[in-house]
PAKOL-147941 format. One record per atom (N, C-alpha, C): x, y, z; residue number from 1; atom name. Coordinates in steps of 0.2 Angstrom, whole numbers. Layout:
! PAKOL-147941
> x/y/z/n/atom
> X/Y/Z/NUM/CA
...
***
This chain:
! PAKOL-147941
> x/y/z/n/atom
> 117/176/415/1/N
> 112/179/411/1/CA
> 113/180/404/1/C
> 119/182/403/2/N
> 120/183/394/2/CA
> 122/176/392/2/C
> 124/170/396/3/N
> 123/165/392/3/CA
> 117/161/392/3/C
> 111/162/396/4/N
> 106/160/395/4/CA
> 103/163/389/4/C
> 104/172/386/5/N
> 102/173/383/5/CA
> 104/169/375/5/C
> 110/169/377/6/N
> 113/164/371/6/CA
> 110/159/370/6/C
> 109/153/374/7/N
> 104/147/374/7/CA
> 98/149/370/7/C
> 94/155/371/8/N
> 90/155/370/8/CA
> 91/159/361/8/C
> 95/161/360/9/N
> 96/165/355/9/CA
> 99/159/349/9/C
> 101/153/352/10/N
> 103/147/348/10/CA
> 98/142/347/10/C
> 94/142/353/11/N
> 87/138/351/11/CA
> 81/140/347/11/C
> 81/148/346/12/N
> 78/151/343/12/CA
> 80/151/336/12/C
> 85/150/334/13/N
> 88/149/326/13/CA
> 88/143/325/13/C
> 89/138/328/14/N
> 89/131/327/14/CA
> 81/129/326/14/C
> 75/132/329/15/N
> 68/132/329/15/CA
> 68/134/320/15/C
> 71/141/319/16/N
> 69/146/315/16/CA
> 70/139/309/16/C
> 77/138/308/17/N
> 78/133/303/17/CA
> 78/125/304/17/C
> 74/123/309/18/N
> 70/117/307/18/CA
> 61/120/302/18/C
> 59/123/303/19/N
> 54/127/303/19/CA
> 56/127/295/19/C
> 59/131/293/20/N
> 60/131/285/20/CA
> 65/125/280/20/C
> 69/120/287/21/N
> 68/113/284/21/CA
> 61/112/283/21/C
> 56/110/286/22/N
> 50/107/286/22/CA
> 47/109/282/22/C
> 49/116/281/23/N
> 44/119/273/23/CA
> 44/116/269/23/C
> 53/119/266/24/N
> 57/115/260/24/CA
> 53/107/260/24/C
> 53/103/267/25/N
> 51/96/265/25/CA
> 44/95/262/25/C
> 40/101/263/26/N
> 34/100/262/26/CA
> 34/101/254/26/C
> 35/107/254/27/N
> 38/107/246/27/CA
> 39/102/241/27/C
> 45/100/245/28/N
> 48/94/242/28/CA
> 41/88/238/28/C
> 38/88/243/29/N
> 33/82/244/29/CA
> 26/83/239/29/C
> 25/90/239/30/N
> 19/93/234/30/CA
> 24/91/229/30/C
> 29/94/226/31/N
> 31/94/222/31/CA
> 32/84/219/31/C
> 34/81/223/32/N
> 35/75/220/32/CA
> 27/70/219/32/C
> 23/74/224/33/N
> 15/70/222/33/CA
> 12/73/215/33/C
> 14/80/214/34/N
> 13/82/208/34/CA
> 15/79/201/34/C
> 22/78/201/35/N
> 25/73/198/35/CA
> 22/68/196/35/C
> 21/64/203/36/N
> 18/57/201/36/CA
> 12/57/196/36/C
> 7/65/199/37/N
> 2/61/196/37/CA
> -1/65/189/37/C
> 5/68/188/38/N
> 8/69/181/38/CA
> 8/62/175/38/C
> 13/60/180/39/N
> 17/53/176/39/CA
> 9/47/175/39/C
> 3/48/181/40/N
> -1/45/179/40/CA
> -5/47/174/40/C
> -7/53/176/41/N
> -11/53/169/41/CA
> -8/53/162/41/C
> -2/54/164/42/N
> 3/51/154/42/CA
> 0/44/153/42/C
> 3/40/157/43/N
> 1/35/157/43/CA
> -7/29/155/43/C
> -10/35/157/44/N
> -19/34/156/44/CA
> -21/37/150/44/C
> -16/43/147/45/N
> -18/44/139/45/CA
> -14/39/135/45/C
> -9/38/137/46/N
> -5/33/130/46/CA
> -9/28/132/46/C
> -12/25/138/47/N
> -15/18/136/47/CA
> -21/19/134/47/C
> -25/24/134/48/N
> -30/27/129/48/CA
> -31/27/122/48/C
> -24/30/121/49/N
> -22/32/115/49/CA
> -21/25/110/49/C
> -18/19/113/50/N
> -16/12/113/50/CA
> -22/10/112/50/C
> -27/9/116/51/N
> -33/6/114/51/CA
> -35/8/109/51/C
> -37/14/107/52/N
> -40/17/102/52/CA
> -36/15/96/52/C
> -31/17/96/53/N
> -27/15/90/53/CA
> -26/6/88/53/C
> -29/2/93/54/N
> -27/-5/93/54/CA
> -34/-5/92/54/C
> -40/-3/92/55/N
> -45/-3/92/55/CA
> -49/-1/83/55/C
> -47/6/80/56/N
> -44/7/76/56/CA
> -44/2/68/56/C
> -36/-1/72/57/N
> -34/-5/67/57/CA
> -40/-14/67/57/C
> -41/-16/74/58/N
> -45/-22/72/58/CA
> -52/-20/64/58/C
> -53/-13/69/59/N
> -59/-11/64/59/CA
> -57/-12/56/59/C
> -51/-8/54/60/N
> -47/-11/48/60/CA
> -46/-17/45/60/C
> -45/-20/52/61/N
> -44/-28/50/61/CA
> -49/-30/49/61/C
> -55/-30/51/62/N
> -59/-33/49/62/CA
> -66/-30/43/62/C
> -65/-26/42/63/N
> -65/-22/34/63/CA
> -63/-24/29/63/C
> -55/-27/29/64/N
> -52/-30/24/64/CA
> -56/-37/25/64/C
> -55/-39/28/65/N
> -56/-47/29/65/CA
> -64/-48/27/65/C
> -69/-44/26/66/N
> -77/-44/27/66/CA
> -75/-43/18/66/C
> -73/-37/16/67/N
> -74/-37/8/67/CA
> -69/-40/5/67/C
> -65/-43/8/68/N
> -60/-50/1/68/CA
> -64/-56/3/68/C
> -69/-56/8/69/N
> -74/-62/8/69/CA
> -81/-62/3/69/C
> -81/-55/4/70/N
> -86/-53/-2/70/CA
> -85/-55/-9/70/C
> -78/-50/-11/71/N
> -75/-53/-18/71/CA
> -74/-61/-20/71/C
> -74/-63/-15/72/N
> -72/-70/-16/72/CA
> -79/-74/-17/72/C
> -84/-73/-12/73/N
> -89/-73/-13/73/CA
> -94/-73/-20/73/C
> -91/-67/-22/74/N
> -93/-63/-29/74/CA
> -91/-66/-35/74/C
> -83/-68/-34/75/N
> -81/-72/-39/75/CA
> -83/-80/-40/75/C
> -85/-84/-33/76/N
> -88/-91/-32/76/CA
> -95/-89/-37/76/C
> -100/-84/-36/77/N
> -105/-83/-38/77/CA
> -106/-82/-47/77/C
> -100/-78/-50/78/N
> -98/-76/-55/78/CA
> -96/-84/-59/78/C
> -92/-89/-56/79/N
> -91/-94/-59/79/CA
> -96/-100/-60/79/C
> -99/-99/-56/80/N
> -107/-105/-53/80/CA
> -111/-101/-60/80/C
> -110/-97/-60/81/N
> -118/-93/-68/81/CA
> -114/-94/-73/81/C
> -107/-93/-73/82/N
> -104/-96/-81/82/CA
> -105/-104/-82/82/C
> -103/-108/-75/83/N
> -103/-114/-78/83/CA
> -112/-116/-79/83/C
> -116/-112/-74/84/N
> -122/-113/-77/84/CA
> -126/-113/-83/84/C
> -122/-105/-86/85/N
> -125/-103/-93/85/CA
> -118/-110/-99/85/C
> -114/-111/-97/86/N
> -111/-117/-100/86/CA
> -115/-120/-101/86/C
> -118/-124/-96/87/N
> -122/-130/-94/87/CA
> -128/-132/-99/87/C
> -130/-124/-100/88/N
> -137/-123/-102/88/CA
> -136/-125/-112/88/C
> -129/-120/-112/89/N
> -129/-118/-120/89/CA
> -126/-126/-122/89/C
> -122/-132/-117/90/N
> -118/-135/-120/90/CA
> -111/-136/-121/90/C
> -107/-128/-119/91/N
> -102/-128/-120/91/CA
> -97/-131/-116/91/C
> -91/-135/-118/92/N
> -87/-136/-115/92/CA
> -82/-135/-111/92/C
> -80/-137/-107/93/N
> -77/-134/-101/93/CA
> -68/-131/-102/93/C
> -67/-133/-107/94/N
> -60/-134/-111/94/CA
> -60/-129/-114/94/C
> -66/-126/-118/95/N
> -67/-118/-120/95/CA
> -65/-112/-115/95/C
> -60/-112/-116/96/N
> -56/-108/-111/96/CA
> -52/-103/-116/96/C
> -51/-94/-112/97/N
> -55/-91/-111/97/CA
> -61/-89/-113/97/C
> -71/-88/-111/98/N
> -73/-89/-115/98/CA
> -76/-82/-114/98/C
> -79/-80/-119/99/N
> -78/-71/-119/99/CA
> -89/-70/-118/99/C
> -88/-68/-113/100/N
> -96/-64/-112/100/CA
> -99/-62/-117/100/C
> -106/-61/-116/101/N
> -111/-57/-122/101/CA
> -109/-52/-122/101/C
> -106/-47/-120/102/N
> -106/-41/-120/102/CA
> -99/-40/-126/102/C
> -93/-45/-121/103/N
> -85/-46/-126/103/CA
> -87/-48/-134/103/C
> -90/-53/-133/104/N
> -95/-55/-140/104/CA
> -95/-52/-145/104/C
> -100/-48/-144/105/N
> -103/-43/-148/105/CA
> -98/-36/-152/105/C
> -91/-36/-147/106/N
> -87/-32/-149/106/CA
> -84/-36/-155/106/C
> -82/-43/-151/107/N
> -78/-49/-156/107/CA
> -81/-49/-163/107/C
> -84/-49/-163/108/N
> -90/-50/-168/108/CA
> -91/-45/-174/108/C
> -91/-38/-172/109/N
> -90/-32/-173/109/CA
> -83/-32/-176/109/C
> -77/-32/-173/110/N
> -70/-32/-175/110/CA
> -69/-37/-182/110/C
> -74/-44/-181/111/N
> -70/-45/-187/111/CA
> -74/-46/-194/111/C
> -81/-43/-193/112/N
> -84/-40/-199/112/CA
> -81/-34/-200/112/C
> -79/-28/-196/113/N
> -73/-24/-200/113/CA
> -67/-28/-202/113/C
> -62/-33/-200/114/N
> -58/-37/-201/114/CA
> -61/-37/-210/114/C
> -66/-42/-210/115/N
> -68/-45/-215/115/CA
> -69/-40/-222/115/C
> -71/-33/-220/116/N
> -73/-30/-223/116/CA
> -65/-26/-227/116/C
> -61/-26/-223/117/N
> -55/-24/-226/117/CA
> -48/-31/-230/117/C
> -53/-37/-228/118/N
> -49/-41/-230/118/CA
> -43/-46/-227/118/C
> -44/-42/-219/119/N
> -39/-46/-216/119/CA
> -43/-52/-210/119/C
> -45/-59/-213/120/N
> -45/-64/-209/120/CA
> -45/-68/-214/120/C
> -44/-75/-211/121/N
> -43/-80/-212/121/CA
> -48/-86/-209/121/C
> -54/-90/-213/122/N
> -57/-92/-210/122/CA
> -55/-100/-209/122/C
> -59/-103/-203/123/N
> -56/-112/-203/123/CA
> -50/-112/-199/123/C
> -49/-118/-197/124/N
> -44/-119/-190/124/CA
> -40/-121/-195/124/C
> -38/-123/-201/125/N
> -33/-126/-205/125/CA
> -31/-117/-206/125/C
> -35/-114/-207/126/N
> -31/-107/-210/126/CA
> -29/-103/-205/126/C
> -32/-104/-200/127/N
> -28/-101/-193/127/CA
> -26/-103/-191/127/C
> -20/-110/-191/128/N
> -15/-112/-191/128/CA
> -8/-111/-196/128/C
> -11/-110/-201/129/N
> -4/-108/-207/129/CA
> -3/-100/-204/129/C
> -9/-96/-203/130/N
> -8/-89/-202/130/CA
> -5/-89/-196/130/C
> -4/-94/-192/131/N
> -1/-94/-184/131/CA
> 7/-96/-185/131/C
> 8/-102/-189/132/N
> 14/-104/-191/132/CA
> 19/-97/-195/132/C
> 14/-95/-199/133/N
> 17/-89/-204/133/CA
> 20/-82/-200/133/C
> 14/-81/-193/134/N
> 16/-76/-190/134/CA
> 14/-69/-191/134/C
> 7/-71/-195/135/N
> 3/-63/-198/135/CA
> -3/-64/-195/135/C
> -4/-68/-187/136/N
> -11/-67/-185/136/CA
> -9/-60/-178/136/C
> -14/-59/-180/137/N
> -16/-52/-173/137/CA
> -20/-55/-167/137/C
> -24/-59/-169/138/N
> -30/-64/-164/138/CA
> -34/-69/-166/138/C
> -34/-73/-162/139/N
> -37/-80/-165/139/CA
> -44/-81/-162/139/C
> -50/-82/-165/140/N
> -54/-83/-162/140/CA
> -58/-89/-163/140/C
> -62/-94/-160/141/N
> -64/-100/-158/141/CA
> -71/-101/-157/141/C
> -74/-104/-160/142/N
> -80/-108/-158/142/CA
> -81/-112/-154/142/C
> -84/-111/-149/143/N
> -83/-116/-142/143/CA
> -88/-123/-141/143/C
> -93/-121/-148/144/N
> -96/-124/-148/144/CA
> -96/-132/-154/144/C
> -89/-130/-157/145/N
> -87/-136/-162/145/CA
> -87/-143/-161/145/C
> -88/-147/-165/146/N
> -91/-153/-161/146/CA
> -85/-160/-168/146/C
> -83/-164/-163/147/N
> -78/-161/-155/147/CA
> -74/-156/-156/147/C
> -73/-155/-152/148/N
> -67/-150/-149/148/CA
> -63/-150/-151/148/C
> -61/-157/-148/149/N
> -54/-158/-152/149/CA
> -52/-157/-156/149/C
> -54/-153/-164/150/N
> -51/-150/-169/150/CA
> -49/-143/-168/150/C
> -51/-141/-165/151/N
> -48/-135/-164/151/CA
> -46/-134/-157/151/C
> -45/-139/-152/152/N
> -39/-138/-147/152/CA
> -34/-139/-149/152/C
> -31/-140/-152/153/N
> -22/-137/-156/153/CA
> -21/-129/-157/153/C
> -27/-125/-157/154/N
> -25/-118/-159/154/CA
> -24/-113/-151/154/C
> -25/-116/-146/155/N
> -22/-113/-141/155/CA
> -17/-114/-137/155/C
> -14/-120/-140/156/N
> -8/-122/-139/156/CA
> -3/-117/-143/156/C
> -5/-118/-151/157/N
> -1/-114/-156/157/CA
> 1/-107/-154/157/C
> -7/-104/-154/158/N
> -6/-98/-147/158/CA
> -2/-97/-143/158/C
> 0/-100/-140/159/N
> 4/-100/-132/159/CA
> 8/-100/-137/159/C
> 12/-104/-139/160/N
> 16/-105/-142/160/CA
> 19/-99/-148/160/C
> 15/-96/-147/161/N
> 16/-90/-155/161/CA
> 15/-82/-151/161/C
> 14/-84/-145/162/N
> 13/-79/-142/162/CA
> 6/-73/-143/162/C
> 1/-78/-147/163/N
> -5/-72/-149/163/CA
> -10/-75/-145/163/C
> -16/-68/-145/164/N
> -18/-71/-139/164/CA
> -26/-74/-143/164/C
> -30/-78/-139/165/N
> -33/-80/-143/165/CA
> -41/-81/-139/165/C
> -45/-82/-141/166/N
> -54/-81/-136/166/CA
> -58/-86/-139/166/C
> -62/-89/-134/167/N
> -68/-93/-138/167/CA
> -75/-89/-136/167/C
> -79/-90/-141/168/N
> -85/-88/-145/168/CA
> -90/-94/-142/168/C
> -98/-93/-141/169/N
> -102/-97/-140/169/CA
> -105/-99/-146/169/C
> -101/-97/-152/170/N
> -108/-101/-158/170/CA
> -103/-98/-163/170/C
> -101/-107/-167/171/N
> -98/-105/-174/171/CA
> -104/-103/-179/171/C
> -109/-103/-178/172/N
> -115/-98/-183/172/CA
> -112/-92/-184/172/C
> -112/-88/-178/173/N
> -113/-83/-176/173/CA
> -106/-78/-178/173/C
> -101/-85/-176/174/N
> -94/-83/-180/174/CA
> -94/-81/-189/174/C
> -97/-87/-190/175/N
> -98/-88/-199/175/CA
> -101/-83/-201/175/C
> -108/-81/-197/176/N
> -108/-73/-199/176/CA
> -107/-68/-198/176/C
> -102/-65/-193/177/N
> -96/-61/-191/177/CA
> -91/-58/-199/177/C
> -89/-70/-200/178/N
> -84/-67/-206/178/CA
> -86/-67/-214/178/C
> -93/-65/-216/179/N
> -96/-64/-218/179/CA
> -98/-69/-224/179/C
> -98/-75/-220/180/N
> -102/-83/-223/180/CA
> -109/-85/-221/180/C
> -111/-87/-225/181/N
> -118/-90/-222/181/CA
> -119/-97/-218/181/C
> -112/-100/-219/182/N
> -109/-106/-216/182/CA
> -108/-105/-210/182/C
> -108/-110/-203/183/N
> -103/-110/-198/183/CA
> -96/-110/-197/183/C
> -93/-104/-195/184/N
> -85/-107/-195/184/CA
> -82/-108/-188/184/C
> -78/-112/-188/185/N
> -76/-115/-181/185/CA
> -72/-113/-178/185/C
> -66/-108/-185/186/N
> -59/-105/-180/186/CA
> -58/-99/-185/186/C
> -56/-92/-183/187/N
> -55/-87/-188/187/CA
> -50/-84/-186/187/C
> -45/-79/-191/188/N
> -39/-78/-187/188/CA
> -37/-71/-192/188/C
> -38/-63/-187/189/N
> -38/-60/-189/189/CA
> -30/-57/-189/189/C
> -28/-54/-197/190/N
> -22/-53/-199/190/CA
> -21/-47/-195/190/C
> -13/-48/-195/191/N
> -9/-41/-195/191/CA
> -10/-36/-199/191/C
> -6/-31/-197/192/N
> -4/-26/-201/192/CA
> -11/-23/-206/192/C
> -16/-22/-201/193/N
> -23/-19/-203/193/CA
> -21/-11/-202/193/C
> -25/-7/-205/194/N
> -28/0/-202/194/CA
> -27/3/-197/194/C
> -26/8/-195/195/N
> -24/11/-187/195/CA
> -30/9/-184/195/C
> -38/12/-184/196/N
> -42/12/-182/196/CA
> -43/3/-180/196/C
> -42/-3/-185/197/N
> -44/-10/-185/197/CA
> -38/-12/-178/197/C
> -32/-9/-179/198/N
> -26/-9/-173/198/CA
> -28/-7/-166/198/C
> -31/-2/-167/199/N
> -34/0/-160/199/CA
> -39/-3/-156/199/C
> -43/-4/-160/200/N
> -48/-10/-158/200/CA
> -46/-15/-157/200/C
> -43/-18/-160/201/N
> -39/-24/-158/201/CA
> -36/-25/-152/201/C
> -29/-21/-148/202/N
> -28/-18/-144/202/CA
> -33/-18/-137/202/C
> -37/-14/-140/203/N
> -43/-14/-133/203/CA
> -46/-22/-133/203/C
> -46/-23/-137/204/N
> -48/-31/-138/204/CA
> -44/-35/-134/204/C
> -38/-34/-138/205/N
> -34/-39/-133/205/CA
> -35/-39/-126/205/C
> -34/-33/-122/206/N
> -32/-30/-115/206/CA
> -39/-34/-111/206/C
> -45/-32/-114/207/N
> -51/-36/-113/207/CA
> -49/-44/-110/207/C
> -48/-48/-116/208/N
> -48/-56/-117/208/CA
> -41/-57/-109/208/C
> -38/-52/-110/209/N
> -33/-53/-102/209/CA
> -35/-53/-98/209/C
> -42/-49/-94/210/N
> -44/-48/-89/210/CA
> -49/-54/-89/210/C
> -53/-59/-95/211/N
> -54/-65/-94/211/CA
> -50/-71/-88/211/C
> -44/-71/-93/212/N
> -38/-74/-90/212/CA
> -37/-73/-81/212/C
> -40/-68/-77/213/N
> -36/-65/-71/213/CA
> -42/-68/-68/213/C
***
């Protein structure tokens, strides 16, 4: 009897702790499905997050690429109406840099003060000594001189002398700038003017560069 009751009292604990094996395993199992479908939804946000962000950047990509096509665009359309307005006035194509009606009007402007305080120099013969000598500030150009070739040596000199230099659409309109009733072809205003004539100048320059660009 008392070892039957033992049988029974050993298969009752062996029951007891398969019983709380099997829990623990269930446990176990919730716990590692949990996990998994943790690990997937990480997995569903970073590829979300990836798309978007790869999605994101094409948009950027193609942003950029839509307005340097524009610019570019802008710029082909910008040099088709200068060589057009060329076409039209005459001007040469060797007239290089050639300054807009608006730079014009400043150019213009400058060297009637120029003129007025006594620092230019008119004619391509005297824009070269003043170039040679090293007392020019800016050389300006009639683009309209007939031929050219007399005053294509002064942007070379320029280069060469390091001053910078612009062409004009109409040696008239220079001539009466530098306060002749004649056309002049080349004018070349001096150094060492007035602070106010220096500043303009300055700004002038910075201007005829972004020609250049």
């Amino acid at each position: 009897m008392e070892s039957s009751k033992k049988d029974k009292k050993k298969q009752k604990k062996i029951e007891s702790e398969s019983e709380s094996e099997s829990e623990s395993e269930k446990e176990e199992k919730k716990q590692k499905k949990s996990e998994k479908k943790e690990k997937k939804e990480q997995k569903k946000q970073k590829s979300s997050s990836s798309e978007s962000d790869s999605e994101s950047q094409k948009k950027i990509k193609e942003s950029s690429k839509k307005k340097k096509k524009e610019e570019k665009e802008e710029k082909k359309e910008n040099e088709n109406q200068n060589e057009n307005e060329n076409e039209e006035t005459g001007i040469d194509k060797r007239a290089f840099p050639l300054a807009n009606k608006k730079l014009q009007k400043t150019i213009f402007e400058t060297i009637s003060r120029a003129t007025q305080l006594k620092k230019i120099k008119k004619g391509a013969n005297e824009a070269t000594k003043t170039l040679n000598r090293g007392i020019s500030e800016l050389i300006v150009i009639a683009a309209d001189a007939k031929p050219l070739e007399i005053v294509l040596h002064l942007p070379l000199l320029c280069e060469d002398k390091n001053v910078p230099y612009v062409f004009v659409e109409s040696q008239k309109f220079l001539g009466r700038a530098c306060g002749v009733s004649r056309p002049v072809i080349a004018a070349s205003i001096l150094s060492k003017g007035p602070d106010d004539l220096q500043t303009t100048l300055e700004k002038l320059k910075l201007d005829i560069e972004q020609l250049l660009i």
